[in-house]
C-alpha angles and dihedrals in degrees: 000000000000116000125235122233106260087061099053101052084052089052092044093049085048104057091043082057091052098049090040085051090052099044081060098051099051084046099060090037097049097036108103091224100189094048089057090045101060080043113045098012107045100120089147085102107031107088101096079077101068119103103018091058088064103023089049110014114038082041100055080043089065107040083050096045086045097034085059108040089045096058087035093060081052098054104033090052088052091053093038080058086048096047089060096036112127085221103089090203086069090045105055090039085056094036089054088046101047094042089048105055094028075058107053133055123278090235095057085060090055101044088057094051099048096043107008093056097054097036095049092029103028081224108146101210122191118242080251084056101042094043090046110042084045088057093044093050102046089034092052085067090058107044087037089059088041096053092044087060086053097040083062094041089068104101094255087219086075085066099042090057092044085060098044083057087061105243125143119279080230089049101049086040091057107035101035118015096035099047083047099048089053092053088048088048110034095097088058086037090064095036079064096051096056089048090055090047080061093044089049085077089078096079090093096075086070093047124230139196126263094267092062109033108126124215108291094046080054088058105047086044088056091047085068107031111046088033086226097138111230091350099106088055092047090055083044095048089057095044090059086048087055078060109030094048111048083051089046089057092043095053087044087055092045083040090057092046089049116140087227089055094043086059090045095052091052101050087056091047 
C-alpha cells in the first residue's frame, strides 16, 4: 500500500531520530570522558587567570575588534564611493585594493605592519596601532565590497528626483542613498565585525607585551603555564562567545527588520 505524504515524511523524520539517538550513544560509549576532562575541563589551576582574562584580555580584544572596525567602515565607505564613482581613475584605485587585500591572508598584513613598517619607515607602532590599522585595512575590502552592494540597492529613481529638485549630487548621495545603504547593509556590517573579533587573534605573530595580550595569547600562554592541557583555550574560547554572540543575535534581529525581508514579507502577504 503506497504511502501518502504526509507518512512518509513521519516515517522520514523517524528514522533520522533513530540514527541521531544511536550516534549519541556510541559517542558517549566509545569517549574516553575522563580523558577530555583533565584536557579541555580542568579549571582546578586556572585560577591565576582570572582577572586578568577578562580585565586584559577580553578587553585588548575589544579595543582591537572596535579600533579596527571603526577605521575599516571609513575606509571601506570611501572605496565603495569610489567603486561607483563615474572617474575611472577612482575606480580602478578602489577595484586593485579591494581585490588585493580581499586576496591575501589577513596575517601577512599584519606581519608587514609589526616588522615591515618599522624596518622600511623606522616608524615604532604600538600592538593597538599595528592590530588596528591591519584590521582596518583587510576589513575596508569587505565592507567596502558590502556597502557598494547597498549603495546600488538604493531605486535609482530617489536619486533622480533629488536631482530634479535641484539639490547637490554630494547632497542626495549623503542625506538619502548613504543612510539607506547603511540601513540595507548593517546585518552583514556586524557579521564583519565578529569576523574581525576572531581576526583579531593575529596580533601574536608580531609579539606583544603582557598588558596587551588578547585572548588567545592569553590561552597558549595558559597551556604552559598552569599545566591544564587545553583548559586556558577553552576559557579563551568563551570569552570570545560573551563577544561573538551578543553581536550574532544582534545581525539575525537587523536581518529580520531588514528592508529586503520586509518586502518579502509583504509580497507573501
Amino acid at each position: 500500500m503506497a504511502l501518502t505524504t504526509r507518512q512518509r515524511r513521519r516515517l522520514s523524520l523517524g528514522i533520522q531520530a533513530a540514527v541521531f539517538a544511536l550516534a549519541v550513544i556510541l559517542l558517549i560509549a566509545l569517549v574516553d570522558w575522563a580523558a577530555i576532562q583533565r584536557s579541555f575541563f580542568n579549571f582546578g589551576n586556572i585560577g591565576p587567570m582570572f582577572p586578568d582574562v577578562i580585565t586584559v584580555g577580553l578587553w585588548n580584544t575589544v579595543q582591537y575588534t572596535v579600533v579596527g572596525f571603526f577605521f575599516g567602515l571609513l575606509g571601506g565607505t570611501v572605496l565603495a564611493l569610489m567603486r561607483i564613482a563615474s572617474f575611472p581613475v577612482y575606480r580602478w584605485i578602489a577595484t586593485i585594493y579591494v581585490e588585493f587585500f580581499r586576496g591575501i591572508p589577513a596575517i601577512l598584513v599584519f606581519i608587514a605592519l609589526g616588522f615591515g613598517a618599522s624596518l622600511a619607515f623606522g616608524w615604532n607602532l604600538s600592538t593597538l596601532q599595528i592590530a588596528g590599522a591591519s584590521l582596518a585595512i583587510v576589513s575596508s575590502a569587505y565592507i567596502a565590497e558590502t556597502l557598494r552592494a547597498g549603495l546600488q540597492a538604493v531605486p535609482k529613481g530617489q536619486m533622480e528626483a533629488a536631482r530634479a529638485l535641484g539639490m547637490p549630487a554630494w547632497r542626495a548621495m549623503v542625506t538619502i542613498q548613504i543612510p539607506q545603504a547603511f540601513r540595507i547593509v548593517m546585518p552583514p556590517l556586524t557579521n564583519e565585525a565578529i569576523l574581525l573579533t576572531k581576526d583579531s587573534s593575529l596580533i601574536f605573530v608580531v609579539g606583544m607585551a603582557g598588558s596587551a595580550a588578547e585572548l588567545t595569547k592569553m590561552g597558549r600562554d595558559g597551556i604552559n603555564i598552569y599545566q591544564a592541557g587545553l583548559t586556558p583555550l577553552v576559557v579563551a574560547g568563551v570569552c570570545y562567545l560573551i563577544i561573538t554572540v551578543p553581536l550574532s543575535i544582534l545581525a539575525r534581529r537587523l536581518e529580520n527588520r531588514s528592508p529586503a525581508r520586509a518586502s518579502r514579507k509583504k509580497a507573501k502577504a
